[in-house]
N, C-alpha and C positions, 0 to 999 in steps of 0.2 A: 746825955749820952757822950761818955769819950771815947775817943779813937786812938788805939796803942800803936805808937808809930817809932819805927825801927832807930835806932838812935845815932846808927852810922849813915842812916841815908835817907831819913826822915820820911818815906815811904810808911803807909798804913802794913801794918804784920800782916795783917789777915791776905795782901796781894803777894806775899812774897813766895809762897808755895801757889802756883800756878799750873791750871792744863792746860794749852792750846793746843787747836787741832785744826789743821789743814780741811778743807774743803774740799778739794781737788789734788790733782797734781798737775805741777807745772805744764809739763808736755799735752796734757787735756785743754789747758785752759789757754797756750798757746795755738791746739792746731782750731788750723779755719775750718768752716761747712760740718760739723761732725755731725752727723744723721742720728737720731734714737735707735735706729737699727744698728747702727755700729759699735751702739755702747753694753757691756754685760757688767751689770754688776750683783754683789750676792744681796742689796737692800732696794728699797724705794726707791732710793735717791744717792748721791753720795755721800753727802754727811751721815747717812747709816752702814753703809760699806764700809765692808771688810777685804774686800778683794774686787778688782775693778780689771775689766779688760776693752782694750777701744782697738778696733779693728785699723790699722794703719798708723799706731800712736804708742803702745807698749801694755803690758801687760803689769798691775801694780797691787801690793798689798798694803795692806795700814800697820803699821809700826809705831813703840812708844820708843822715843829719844827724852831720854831721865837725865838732867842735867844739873850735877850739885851745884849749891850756891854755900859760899861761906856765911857761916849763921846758922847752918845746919838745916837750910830749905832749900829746894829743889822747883825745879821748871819741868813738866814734860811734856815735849812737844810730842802730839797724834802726827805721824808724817806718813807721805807715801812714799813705797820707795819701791820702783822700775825691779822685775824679777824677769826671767829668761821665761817666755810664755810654755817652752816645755814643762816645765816646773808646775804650771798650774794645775795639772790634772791632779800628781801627787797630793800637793795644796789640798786641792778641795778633797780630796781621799782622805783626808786626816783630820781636816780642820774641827769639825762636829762630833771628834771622835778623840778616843781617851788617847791615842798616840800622838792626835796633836800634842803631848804634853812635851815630844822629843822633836818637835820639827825644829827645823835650821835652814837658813837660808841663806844666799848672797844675791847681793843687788848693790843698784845704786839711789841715792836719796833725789828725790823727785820734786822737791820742795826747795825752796831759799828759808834757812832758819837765819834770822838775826841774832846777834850782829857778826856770826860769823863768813854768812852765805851758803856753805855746805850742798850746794846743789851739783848734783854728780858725782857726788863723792861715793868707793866704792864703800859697802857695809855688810858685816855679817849679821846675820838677825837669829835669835834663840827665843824660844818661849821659857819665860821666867815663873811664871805665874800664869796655869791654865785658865785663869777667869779673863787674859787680859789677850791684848793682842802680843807678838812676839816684842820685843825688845832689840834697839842697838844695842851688841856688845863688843864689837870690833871694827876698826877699819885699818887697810892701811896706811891712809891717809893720815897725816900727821895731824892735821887741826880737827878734824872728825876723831881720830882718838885722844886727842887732847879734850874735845868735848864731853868726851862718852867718861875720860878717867881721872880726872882733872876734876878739883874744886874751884868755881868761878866766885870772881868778885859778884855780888849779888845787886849792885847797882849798875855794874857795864852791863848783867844782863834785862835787869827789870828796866832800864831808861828805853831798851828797845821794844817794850811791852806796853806803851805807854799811849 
């Protein structure tokens, strides 16, 4: 068996189109004592959420951050990112319903993405594609939309992936 491996950066192809996906968010996984009573989320667990609320810690949805790489592949990070908890009611009003297909958001990213960091940053979210969760497509953050509109080198980002 051979392995077709990228020629600028001798990485196997088949790694270079990548998901990762968050766990948690930061702010969850920093605070202390958090009770099962304080936690609401819409799955099992959190790696099946979609929307998470922790009582004394912030209110968070799961978003795809699509990041091109030159070579014509892509990385997208599953993140979560901090929404204003009024917002949620809306949210959940839509989310299992066909208007989810116009929801919009802003927040901020919840996560440290490598190797930029990105956490705090603020972000607008739009649903692209009703099968998926909403999408970064803005921020005003200068490296957060340099992320989102920007083709990266596809080794500064896969060596962080490693």
């Amino acid at each position: 068996m051979t392995i077709d491996t990228c020629a600028h950066c001798g990485v196997a192809v088949d790694l270079h189109d990548r998901d990762i996906r968050f766990t948690q968010p930061e702010p969850v996984l920093d605070a202390p004592d958090i009770e099962p009573s304080d936690v609401w989320m819409t799955g099992k667990d959190a790696d099946e959420s979609v929307l998470m609320q922790v009582q004394g810690v912030g209110t968070f949805v799961r978003a795809l951050l699509r990041v091109q790489l030159s070579g014509g592949s892509a990385v997208t990070y599953g993140v979560w990112v901090g929404i204003d908890p009024t917002d949620l009611p809306r949210v959940m009003d839509v989310w299992w319903k066909p208007e989810y297909a116009d929801l919009q958001l802003e927040g901020v990213l919840a996560n440290f993405v490598e190797p930029w960091g990105l956490y705090g940053s603020r972000v607008s979210l739009r649903v692209l594609n009703e099968d998926h969760t909403p999408y970064c497509v803005a921020s005003p953050e200068s490296t957060l939309a340099a992320v989102i509109n920007d083709e990266w080198d596809h080794k500064f980002v896969l060596d962080t992936l490693r």
